[in-house]
Biopython code that builds the backbone (N, CA, C, O; Angstrom):
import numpy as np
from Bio.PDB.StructureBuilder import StructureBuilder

atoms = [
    (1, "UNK", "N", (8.290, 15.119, -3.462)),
    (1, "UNK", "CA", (7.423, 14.670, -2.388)),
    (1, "UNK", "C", (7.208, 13.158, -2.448)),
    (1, "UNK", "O", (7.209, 12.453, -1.439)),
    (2, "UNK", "N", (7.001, 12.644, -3.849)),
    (2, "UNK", "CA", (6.329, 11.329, -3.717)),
    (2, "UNK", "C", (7.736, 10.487, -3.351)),
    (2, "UNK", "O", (7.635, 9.333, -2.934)),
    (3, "UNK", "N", (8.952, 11.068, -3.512)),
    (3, "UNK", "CA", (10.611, 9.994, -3.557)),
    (3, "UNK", "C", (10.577, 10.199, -2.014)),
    (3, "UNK", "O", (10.920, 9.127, -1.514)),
    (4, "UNK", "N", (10.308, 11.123, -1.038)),
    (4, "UNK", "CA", (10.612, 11.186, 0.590)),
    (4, "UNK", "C", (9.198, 10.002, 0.971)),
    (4, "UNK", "O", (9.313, 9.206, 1.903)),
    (5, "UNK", "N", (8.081, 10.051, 0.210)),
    (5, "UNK", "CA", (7.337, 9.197, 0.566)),
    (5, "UNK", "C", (7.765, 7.344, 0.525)),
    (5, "UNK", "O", (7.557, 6.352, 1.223)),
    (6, "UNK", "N", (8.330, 7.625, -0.503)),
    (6, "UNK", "CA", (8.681, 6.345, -0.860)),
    (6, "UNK", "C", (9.851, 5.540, -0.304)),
    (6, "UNK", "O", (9.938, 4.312, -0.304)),
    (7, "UNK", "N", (10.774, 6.452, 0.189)),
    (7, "UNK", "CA", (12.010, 6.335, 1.453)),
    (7, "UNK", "C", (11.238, 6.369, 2.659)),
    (7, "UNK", "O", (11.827, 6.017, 3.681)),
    (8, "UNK", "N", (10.038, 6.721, 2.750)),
    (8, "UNK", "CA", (9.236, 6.745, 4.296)),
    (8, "UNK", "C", (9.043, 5.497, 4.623)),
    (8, "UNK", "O", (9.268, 4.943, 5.699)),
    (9, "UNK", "N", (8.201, 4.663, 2.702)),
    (9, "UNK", "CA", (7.275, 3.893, 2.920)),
    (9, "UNK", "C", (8.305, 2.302, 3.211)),
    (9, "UNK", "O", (7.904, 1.289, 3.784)),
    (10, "UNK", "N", (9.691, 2.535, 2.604)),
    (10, "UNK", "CA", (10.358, 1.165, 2.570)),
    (10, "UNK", "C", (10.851, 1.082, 3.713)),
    (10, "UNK", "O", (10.710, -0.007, 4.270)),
    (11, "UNK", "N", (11.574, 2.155, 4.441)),
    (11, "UNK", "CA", (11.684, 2.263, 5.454)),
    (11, "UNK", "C", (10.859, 1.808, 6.628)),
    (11, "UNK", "O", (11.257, 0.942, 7.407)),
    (12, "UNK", "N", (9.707, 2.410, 6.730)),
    (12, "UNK", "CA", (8.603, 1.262, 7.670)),
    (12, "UNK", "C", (8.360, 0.453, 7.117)),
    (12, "UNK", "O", (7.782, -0.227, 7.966)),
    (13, "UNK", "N", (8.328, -0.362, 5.814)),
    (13, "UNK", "CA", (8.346, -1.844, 5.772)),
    (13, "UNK", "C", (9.242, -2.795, 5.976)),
    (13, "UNK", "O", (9.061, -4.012, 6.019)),
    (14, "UNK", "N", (10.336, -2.111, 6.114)),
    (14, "UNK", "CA", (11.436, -2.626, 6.478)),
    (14, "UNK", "C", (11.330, -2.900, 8.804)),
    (14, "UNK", "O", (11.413, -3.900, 9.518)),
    (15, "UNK", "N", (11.194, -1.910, 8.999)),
    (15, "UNK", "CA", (10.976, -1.713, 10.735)),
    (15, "UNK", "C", (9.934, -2.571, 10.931)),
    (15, "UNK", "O", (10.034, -3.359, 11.872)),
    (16, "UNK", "N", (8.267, -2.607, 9.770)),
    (16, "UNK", "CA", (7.290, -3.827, 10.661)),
    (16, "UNK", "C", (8.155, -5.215, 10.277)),
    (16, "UNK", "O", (8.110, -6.188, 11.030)),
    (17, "UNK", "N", (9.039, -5.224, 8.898)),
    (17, "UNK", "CA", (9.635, -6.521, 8.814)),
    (17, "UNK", "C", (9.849, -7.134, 10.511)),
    (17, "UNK", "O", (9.128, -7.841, 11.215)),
    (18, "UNK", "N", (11.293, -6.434, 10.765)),
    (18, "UNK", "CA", (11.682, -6.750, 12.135)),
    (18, "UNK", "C", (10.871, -6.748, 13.292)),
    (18, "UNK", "O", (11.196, -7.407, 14.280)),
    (19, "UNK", "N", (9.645, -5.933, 13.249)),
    (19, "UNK", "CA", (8.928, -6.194, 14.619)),
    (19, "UNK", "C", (8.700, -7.509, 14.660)),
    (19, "UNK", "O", (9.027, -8.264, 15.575)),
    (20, "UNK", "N", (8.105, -7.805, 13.609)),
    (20, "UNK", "CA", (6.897, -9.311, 13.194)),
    (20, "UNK", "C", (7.762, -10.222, 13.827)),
    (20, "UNK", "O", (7.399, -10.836, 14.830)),
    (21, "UNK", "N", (9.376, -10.425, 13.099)),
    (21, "UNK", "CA", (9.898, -11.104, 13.093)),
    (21, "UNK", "C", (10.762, -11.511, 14.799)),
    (21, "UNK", "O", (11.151, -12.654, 15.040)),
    (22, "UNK", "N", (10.865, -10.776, 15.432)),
    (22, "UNK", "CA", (11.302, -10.415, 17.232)),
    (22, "UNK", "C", (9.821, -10.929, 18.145)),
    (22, "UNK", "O", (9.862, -11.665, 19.131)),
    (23, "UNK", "N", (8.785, -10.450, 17.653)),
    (23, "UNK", "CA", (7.929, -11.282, 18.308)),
    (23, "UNK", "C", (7.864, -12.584, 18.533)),
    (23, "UNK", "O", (8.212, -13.376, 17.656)),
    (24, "UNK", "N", (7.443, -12.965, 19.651)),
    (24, "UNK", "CA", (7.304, -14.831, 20.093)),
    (24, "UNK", "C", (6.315, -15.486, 19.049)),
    (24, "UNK", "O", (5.317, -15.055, 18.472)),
    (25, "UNK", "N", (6.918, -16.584, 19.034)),
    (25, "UNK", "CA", (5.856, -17.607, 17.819)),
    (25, "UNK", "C", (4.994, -17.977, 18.700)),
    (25, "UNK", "O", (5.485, -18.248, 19.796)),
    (26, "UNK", "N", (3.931, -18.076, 18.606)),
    (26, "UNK", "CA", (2.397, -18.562, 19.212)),
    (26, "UNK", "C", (2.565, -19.942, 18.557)),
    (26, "UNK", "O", (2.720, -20.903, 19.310)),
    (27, "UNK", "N", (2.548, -20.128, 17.267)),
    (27, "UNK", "CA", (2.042, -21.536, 16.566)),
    (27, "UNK", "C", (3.823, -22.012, 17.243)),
    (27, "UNK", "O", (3.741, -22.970, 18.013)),
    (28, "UNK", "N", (4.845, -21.644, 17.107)),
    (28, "UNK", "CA", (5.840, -22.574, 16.578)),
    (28, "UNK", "C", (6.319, -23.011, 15.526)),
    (28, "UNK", "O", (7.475, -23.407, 15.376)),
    (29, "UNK", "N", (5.462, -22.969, 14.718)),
    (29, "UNK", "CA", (5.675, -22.926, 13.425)),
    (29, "UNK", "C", (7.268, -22.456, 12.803)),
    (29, "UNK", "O", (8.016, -23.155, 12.119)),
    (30, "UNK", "N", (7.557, -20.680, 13.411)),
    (30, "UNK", "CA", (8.576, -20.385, 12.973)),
    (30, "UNK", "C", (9.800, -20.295, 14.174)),
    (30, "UNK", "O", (10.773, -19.544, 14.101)),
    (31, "UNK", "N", (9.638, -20.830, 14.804)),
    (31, "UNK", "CA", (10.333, -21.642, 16.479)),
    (31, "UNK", "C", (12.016, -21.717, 15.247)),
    (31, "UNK", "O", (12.170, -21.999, 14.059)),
    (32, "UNK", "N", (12.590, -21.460, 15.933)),
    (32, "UNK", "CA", (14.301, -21.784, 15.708)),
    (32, "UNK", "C", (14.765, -22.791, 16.237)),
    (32, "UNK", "O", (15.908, -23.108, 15.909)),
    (33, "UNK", "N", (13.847, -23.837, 17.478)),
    (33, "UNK", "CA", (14.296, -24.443, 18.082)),
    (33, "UNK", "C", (15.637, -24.155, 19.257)),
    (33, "UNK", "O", (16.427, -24.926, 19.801)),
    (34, "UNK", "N", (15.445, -22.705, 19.322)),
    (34, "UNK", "CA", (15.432, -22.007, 20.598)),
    (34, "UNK", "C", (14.146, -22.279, 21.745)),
    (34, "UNK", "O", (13.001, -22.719, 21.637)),
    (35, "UNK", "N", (15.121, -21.688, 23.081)),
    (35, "UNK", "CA", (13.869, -21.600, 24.261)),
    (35, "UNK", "C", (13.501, -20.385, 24.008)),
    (35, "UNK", "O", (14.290, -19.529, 23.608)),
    (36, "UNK", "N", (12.241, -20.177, 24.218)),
    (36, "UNK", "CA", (11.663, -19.053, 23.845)),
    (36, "UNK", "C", (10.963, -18.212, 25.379)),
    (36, "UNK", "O", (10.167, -17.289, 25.551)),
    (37, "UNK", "N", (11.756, -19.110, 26.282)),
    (37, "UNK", "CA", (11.688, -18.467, 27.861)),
    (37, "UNK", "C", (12.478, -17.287, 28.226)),
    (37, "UNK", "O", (11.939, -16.433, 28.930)),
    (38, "UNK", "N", (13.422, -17.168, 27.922)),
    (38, "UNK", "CA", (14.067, -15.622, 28.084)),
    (38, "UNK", "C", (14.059, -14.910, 26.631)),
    (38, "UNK", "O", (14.496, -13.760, 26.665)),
    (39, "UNK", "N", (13.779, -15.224, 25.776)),
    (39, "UNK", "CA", (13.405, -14.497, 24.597)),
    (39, "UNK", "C", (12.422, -13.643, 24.724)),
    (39, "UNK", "O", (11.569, -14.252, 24.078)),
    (40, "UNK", "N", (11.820, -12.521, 25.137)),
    (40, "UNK", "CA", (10.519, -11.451, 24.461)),
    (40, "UNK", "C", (9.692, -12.408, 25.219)),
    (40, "UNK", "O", (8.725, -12.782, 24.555)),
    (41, "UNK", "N", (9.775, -13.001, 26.574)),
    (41, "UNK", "CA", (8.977, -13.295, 27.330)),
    (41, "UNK", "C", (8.608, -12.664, 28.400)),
    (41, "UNK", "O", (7.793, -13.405, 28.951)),
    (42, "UNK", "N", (8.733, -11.784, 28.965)),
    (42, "UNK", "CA", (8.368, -10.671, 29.810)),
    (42, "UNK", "C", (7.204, -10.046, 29.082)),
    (42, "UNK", "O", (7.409, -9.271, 28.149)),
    (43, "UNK", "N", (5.619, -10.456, 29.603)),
    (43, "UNK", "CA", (4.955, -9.540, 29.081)),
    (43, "UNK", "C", (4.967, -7.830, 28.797)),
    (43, "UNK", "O", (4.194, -7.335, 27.977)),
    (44, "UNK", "N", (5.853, -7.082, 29.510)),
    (44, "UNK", "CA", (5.775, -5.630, 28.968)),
    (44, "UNK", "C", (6.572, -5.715, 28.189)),
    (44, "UNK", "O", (6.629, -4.535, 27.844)),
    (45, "UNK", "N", (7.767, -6.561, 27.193)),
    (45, "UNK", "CA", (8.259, -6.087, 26.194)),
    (45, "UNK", "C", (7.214, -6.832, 25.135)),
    (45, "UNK", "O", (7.160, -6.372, 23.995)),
    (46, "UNK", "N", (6.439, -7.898, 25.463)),
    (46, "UNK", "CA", (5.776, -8.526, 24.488)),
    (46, "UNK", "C", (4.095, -7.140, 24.073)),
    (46, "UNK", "O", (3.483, -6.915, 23.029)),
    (47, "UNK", "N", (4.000, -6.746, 25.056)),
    (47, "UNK", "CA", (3.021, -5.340, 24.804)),
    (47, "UNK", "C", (3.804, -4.350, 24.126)),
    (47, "UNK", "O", (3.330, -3.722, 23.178)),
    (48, "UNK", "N", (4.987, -4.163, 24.552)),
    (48, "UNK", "CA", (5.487, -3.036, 23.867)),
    (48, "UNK", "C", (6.096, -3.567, 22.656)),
    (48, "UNK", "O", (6.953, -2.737, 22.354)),
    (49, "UNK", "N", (6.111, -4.831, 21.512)),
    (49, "UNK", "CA", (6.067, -5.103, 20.394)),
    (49, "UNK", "C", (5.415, -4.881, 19.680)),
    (49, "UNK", "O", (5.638, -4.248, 18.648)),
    (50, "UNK", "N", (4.158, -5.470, 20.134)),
    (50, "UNK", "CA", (2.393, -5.753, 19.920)),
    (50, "UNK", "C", (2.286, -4.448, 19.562)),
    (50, "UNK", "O", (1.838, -4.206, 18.441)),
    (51, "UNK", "N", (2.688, -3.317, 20.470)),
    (51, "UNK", "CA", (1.946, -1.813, 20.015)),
    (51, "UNK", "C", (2.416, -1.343, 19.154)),
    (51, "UNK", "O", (1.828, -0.883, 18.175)),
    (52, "UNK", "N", (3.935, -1.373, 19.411)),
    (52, "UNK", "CA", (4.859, -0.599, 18.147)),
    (52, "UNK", "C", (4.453, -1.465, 16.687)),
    (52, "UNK", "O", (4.533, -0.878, 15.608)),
    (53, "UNK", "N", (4.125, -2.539, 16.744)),
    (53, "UNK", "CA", (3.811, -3.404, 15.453)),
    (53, "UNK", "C", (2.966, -2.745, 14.838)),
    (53, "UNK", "O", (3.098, -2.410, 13.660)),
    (54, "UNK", "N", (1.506, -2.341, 15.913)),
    (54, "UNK", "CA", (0.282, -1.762, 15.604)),
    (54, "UNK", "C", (0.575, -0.391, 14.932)),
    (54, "UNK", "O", (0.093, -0.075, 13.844)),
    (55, "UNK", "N", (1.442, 0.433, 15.701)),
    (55, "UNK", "CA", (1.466, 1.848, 14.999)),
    (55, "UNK", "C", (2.518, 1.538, 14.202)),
    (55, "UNK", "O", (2.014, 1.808, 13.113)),
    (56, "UNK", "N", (3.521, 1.198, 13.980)),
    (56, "UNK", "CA", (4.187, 1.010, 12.591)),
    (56, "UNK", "C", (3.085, 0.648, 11.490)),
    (56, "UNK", "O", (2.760, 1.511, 10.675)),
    (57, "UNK", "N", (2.616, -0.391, 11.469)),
    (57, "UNK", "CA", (1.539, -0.948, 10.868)),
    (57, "UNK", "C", (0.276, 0.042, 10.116)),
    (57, "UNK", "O", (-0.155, 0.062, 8.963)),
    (58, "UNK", "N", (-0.041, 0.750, 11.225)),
    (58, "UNK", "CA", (-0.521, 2.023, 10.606)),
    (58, "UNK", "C", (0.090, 2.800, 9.630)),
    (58, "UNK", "O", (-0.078, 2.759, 8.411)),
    (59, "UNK", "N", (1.024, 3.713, 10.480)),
    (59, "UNK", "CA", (1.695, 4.376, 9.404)),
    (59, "UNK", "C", (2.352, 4.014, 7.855)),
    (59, "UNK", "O", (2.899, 4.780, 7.062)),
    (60, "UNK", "N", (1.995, 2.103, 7.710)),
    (60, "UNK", "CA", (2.381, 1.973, 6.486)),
    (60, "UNK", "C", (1.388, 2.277, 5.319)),
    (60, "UNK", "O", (1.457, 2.602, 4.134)),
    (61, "UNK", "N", (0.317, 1.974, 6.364)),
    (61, "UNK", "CA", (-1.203, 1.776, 5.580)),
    (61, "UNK", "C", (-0.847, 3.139, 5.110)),
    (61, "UNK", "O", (-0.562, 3.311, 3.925)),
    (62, "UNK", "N", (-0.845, 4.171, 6.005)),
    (62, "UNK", "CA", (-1.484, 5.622, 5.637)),
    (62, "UNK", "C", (-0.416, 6.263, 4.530)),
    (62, "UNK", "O", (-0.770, 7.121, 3.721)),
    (63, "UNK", "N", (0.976, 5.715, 4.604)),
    (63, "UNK", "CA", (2.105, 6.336, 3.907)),
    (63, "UNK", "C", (1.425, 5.267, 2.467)),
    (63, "UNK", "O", (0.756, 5.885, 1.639)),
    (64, "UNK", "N", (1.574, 4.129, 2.298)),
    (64, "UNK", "CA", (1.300, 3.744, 0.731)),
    (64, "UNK", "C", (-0.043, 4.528, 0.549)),
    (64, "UNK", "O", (-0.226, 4.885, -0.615)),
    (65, "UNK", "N", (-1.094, 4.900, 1.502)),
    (65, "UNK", "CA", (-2.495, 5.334, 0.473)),
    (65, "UNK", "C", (-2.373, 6.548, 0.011)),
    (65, "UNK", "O", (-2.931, 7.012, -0.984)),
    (66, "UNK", "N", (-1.214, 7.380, 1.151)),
    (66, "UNK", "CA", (-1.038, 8.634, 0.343)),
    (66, "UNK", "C", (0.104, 8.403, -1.054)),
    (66, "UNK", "O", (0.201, 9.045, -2.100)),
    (67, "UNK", "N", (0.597, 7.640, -0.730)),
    (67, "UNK", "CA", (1.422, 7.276, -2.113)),
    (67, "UNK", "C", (0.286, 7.563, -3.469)),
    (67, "UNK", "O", (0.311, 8.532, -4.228)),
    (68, "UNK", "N", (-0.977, 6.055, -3.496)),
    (68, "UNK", "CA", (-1.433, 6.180, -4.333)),
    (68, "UNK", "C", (-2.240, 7.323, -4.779)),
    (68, "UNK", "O", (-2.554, 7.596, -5.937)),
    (69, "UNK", "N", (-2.519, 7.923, -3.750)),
    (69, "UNK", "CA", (-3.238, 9.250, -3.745)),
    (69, "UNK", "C", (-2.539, 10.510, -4.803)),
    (69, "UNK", "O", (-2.918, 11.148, -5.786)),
    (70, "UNK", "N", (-1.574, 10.447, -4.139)),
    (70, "UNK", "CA", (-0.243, 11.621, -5.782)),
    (70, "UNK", "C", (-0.051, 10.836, -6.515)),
    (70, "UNK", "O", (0.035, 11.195, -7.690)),
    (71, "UNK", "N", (0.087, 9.578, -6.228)),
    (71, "UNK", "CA", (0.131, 8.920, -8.013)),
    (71, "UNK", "C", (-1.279, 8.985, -9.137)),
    (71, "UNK", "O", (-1.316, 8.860, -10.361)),
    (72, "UNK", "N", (-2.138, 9.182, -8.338)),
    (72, "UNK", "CA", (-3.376, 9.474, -9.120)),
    (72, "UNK", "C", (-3.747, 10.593, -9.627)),
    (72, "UNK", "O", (-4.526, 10.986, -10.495)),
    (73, "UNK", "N", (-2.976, 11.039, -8.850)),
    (73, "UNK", "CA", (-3.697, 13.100, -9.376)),
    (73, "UNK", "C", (-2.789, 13.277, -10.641)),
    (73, "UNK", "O", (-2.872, 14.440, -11.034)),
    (74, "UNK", "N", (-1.977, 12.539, -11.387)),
    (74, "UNK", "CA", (-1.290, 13.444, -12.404)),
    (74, "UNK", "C", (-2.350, 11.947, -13.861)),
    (74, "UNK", "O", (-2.144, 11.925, -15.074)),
    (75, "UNK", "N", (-3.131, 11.194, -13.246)),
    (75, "UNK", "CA", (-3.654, 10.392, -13.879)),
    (75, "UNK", "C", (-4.937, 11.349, -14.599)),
    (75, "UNK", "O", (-5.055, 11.730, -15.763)),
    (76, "UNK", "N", (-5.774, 11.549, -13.477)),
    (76, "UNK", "CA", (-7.156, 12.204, -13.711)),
    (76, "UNK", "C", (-7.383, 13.536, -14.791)),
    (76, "UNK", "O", (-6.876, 14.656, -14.736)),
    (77, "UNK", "N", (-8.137, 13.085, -15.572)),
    (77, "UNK", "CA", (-8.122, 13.970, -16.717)),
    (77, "UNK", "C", (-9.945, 14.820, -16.111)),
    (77, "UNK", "O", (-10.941, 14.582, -15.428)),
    (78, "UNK", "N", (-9.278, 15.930, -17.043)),
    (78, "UNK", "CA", (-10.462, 16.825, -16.279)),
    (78, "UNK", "C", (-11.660, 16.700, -17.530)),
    (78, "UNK", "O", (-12.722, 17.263, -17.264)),
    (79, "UNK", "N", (-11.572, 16.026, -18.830)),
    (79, "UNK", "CA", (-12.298, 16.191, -19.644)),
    (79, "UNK", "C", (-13.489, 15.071, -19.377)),
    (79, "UNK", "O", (-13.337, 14.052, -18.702)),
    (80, "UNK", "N", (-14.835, 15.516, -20.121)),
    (80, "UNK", "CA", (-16.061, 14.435, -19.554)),
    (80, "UNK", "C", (-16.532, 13.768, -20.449)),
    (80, "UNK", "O", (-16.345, 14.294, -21.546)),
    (81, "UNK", "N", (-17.098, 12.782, -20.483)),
    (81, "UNK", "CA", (-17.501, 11.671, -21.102)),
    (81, "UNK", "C", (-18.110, 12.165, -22.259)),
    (81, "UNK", "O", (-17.794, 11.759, -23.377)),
    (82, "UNK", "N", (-19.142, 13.193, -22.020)),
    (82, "UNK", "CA", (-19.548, 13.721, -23.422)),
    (82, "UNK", "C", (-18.544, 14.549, -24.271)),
    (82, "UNK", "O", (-18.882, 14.807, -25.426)),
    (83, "UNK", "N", (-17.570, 14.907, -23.901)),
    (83, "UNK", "CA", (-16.326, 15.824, -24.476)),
    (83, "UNK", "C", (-16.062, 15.038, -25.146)),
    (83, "UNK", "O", (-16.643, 15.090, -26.230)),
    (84, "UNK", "N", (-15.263, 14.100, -24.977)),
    (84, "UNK", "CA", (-14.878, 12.510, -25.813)),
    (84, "UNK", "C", (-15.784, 12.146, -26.773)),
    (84, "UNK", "O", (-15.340, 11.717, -27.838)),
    (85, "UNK", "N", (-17.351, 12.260, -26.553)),
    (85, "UNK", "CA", (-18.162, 11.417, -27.432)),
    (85, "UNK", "C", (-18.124, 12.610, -28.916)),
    (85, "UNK", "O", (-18.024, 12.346, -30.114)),
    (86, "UNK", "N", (-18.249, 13.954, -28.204)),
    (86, "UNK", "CA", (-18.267, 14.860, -28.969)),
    (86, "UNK", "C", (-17.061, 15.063, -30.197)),
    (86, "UNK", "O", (-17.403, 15.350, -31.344)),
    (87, "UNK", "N", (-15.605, 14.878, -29.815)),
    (87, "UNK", "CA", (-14.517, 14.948, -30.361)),
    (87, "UNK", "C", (-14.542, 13.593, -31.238)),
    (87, "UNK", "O", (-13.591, 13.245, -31.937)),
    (88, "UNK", "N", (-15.178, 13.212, -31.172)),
    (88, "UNK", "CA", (-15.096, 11.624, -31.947)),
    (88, "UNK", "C", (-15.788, 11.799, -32.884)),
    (88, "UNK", "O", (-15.406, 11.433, -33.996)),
    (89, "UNK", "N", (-17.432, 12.626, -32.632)),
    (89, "UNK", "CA", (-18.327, 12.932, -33.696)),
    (89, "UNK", "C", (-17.543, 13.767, -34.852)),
    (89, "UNK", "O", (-17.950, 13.608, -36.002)),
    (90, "UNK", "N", (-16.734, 14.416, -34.687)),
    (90, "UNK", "CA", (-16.623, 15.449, -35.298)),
    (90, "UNK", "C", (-15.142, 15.221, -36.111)),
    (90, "UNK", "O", (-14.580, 16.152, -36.689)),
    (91, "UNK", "N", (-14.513, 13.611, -36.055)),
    (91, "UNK", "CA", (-12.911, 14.283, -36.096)),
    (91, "UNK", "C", (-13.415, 13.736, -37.670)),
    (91, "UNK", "O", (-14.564, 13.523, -38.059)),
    (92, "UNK", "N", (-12.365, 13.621, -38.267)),
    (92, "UNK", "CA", (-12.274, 13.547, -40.195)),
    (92, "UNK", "C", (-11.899, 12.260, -40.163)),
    (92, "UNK", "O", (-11.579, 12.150, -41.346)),
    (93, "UNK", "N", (-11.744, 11.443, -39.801)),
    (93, "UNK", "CA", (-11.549, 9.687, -39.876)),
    (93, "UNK", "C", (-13.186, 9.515, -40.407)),
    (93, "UNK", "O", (-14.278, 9.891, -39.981)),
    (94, "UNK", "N", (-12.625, 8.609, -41.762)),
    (94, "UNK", "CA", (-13.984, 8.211, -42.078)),
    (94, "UNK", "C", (-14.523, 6.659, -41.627)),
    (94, "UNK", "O", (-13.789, 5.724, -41.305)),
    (95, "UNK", "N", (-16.026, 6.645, -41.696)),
    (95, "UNK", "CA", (-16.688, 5.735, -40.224)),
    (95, "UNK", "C", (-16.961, 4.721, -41.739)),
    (95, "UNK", "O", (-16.887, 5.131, -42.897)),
    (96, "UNK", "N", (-17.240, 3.513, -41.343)),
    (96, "UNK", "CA", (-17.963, 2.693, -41.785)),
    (96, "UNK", "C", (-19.519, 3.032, -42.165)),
    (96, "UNK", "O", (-19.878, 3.829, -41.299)),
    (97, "UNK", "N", (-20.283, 2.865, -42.796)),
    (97, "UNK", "CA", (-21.722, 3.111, -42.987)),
    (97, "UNK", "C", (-22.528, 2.300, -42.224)),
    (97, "UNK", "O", (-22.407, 1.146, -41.811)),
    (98, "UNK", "N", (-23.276, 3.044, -42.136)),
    (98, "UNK", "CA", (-24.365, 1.747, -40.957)),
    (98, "UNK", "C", (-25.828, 0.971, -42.103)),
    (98, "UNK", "O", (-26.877, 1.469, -42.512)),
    (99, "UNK", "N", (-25.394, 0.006, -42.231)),
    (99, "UNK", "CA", (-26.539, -0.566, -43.496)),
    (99, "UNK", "C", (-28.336, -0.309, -43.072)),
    (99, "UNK", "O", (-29.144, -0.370, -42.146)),
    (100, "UNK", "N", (-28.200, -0.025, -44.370)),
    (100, "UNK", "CA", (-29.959, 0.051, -44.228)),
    (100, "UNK", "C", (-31.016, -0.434, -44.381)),
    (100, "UNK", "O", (-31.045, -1.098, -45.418)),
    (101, "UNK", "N", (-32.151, -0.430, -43.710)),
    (101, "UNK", "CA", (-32.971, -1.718, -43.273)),
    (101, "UNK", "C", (-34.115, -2.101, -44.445)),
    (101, "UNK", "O", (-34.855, -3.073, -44.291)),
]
sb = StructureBuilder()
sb.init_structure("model")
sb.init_model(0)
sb.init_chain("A")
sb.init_seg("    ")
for serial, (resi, resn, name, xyz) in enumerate(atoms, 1):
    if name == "N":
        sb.init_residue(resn, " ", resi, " ")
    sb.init_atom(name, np.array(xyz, "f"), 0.0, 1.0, " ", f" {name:<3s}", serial, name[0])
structure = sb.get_structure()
């Protein structure tokens, strides 16, 4: 389960890679020094980026949290804090003395 997750999860990071990157530069910043007039200038493909960005975007969130989610369950130990304190009282390792006042 967690290896189809993990082919899910590179996989859509790979697809928002390319959205991000097909979208129009606002700043210019990452401008090619192309015209960016027939490029993804038609507002309905620039909405229909914007959205698919958004729900790709999602589904990455939700695919890595379930990632960490099964990676945690084989972490969590079912024993409790006093179990531990208890097994410690009791094992045969000898303690230091505690000096007296």
């Amino acid at each position: 389960m967690e290896t189809i997750l993990i082919i899910i999860n590179v996989i859509l990071a790979i697809i928002l890679i390319g959205l991000v990157l097909l979208q129009r530069s606002e700043g210019g910043a990452l401008g090619l020094g192309l015209s960016q007039d027939n490029f993804a200038s038609s507002r309905s493909v620039s909405n229909f980026l914007t959205k698919s960005t958004a729900i790709v975007a999602t589904l990455f969130i939700v695919s890595s949290i379930s990632l960490v989610v099964l990676s945690r369950g084989d972490l969590i130990e079912t024993q409790s804090v006093l179990e531990k304190i208890e097994e410690e009282k009791d094992s045969n390792t000898p303690k230091i003395p505690e000096p007296s006042k």
